[in-house]
C-alpha positions as CSV (number, residue, x, y, z in Angstrom):
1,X,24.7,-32.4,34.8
2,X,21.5,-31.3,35.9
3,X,17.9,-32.6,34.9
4,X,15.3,-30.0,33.7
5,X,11.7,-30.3,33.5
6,X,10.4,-28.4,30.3
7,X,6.9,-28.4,28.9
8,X,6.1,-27.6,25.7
9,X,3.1,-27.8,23.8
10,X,1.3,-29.0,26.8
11,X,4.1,-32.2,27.1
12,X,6.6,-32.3,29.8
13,X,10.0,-33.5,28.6
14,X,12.8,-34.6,31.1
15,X,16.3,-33.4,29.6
16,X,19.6,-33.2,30.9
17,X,21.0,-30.3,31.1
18,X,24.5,-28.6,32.3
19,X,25.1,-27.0,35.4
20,X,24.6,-22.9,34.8
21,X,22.3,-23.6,31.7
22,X,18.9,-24.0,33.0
23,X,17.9,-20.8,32.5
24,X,18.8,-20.4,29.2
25,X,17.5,-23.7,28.7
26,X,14.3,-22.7,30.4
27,X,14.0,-19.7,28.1
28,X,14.4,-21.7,24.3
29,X,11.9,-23.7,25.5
30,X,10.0,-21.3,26.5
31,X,10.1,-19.5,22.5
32,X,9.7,-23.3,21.5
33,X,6.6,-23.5,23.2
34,X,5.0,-20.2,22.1
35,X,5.6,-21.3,18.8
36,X,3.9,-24.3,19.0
37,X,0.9,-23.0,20.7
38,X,0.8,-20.2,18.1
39,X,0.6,-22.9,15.1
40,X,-1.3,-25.3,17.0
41,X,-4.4,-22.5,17.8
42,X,-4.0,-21.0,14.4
43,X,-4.8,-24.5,13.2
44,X,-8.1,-24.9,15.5
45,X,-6.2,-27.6,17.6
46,X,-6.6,-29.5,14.3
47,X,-3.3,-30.3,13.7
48,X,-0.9,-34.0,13.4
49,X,2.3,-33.6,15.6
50,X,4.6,-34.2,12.9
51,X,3.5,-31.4,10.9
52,X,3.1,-29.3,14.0
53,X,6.6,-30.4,14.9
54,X,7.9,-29.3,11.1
55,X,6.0,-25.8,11.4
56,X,7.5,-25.0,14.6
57,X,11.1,-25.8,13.0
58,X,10.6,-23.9,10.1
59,X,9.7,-20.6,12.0
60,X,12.5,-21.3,14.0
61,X,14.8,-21.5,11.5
62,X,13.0,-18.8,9.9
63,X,13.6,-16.2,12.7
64,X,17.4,-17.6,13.2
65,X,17.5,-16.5,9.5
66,X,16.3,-13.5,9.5
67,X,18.6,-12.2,12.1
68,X,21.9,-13.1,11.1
69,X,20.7,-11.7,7.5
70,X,20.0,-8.6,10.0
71,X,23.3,-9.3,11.9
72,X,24.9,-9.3,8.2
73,X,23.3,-6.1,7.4
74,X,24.6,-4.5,10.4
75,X,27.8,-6.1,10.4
76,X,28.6,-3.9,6.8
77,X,26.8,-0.8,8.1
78,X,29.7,-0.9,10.7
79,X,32.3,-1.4,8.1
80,X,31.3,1.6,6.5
81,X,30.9,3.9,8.6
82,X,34.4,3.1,10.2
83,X,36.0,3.0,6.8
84,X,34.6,6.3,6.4
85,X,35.1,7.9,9.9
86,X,38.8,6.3,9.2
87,X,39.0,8.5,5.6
88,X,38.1,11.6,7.5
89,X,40.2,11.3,10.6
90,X,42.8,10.7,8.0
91,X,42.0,14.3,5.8
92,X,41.4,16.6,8.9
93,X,45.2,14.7,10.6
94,X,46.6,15.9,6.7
95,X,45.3,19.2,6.9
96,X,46.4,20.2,10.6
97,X,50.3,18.6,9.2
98,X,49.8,21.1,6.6
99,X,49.1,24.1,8.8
């Protein structure tokens, strides 16, 4: 296991970390990060780290919400257009039987 070096919201945190994952690692902390400074310079700096640590979570969460309600959404698009591709495939293989 590997130990990583991430800073966020001006704070360096020391996590651990498996072998292959830093990058990906690297990169949520990275969206963590922009979050925080987002909420912490819309607040004029002005702004407790527990309640800057609950904002952050809640867009998180937010995002993560909106796209598997996205994810959802396109999930069933896909269902229907195969259902119908499926129903027509199955009409135009009926018709060339007939002829």
């Amino acid at each position: 296991m590997a130990e990583k070096n991430l800073v966020i919201g001006n704070r360096t945190y020391k996590l651990n970390v498996d072998e292959g994952q830093e990058q990906r690692l690297q990169a949520v902390a990275s969206r963590v990060d922009q979050i925080v400074s987002k909420i912490r310079d819309a607040s004029g700096g002005n702004i407790d780290r527990d309640r800057l640590l609950v904002l952050s979570a809640i867009t998180l969460a937010d995002e993560l919400h909106e796209l598997r309600s996205r994810q959802e959404t396109e999930k069933h698009t896909m269902l229907s257009f195969h259902a119908n591709l499926a129903d027509r495939l199955d009409a135009v293989s009926r018709k060339l039987v007939k002829a």
